[in-house]
C-alpha positions as CSV (number, residue, x, y, z in Angstrom):
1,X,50.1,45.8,155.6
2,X,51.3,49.1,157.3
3,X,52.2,51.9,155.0
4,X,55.6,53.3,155.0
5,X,55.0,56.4,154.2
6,X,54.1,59.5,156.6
7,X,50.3,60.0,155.9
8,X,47.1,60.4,157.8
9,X,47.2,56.7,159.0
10,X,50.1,56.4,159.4
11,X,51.5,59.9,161.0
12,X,54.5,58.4,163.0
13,X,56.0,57.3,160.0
14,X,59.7,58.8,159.3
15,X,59.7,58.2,155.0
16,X,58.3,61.0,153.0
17,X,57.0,60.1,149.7
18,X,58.4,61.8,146.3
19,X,58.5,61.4,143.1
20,X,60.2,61.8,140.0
21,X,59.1,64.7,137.8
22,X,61.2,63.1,134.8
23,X,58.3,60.2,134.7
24,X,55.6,62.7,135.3
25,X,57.1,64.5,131.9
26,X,57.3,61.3,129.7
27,X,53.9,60.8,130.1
28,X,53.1,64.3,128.7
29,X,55.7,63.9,126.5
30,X,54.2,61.2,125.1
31,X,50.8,62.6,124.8
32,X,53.0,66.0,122.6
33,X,54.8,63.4,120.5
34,X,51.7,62.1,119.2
35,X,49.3,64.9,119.0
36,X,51.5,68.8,118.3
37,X,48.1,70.5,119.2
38,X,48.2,69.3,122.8
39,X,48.6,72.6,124.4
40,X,47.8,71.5,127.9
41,X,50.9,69.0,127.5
42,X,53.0,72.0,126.1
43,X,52.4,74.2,129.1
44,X,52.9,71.0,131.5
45,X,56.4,70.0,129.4
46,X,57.2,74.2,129.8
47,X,56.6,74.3,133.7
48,X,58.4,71.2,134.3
49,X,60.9,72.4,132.4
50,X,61.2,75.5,134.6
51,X,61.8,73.7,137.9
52,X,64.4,71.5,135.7
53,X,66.3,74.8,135.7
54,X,66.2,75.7,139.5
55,X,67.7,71.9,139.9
56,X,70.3,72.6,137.5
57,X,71.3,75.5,139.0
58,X,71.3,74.1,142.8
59,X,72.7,70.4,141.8
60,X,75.3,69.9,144.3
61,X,74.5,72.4,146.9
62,X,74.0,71.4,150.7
63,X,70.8,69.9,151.0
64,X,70.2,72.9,153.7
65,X,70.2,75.4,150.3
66,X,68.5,73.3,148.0
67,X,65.5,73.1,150.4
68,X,65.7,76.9,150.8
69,X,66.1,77.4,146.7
70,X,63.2,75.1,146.1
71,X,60.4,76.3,149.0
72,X,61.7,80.1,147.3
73,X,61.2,79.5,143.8
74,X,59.9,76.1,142.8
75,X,56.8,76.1,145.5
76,X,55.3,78.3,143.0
77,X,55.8,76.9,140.0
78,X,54.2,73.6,141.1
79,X,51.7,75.2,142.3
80,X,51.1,76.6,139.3
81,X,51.4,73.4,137.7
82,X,48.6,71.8,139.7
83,X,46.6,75.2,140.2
84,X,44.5,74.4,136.9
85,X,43.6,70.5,138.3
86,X,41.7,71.4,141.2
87,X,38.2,71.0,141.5
């Protein structure tokens, strides 16, 4: 089976692969809801919820500005995000 997603074997493929932050945040959300001393979670919850607000505020732009927006402002935050995960 061929993947369809752009990647190293398969780097003449057209789809890029996302995903959803909102089922990335559950799963910390559900690690909070059941232990309030999960700080990690908490600061994972809080960043997510900062690049919530640069959507919010770019919902319903051109997809040319939203692009812009989010390579200005939420590059850094996810990088951020994943900047204390790296070996």
């Amino acid at each position: 089976m061929s993947n369809l997603y752009i990647n190293k074997e398969n780097p003449e493929a057209t789809v890029e692969e996302v995903c959803c932050w909102a089922h990335v945040r559950r799963k910390f959300y559900d690690i909070v809801a059941s232990n309030d001393k999960a700080n990690i979670a908490h600061r994972i919850i809080d960043k997510i919820g900062e690049i919530y607000h640069i959507e919010s505020t770019i919902r319903g732009m051109s997809p040319d500005v939203r692009l812009k927006t989010r390579k200005e402002k939420s590059v850094k935050l996810v990088n951020e995000l994943f900047a204390g995960f790296k070996k």
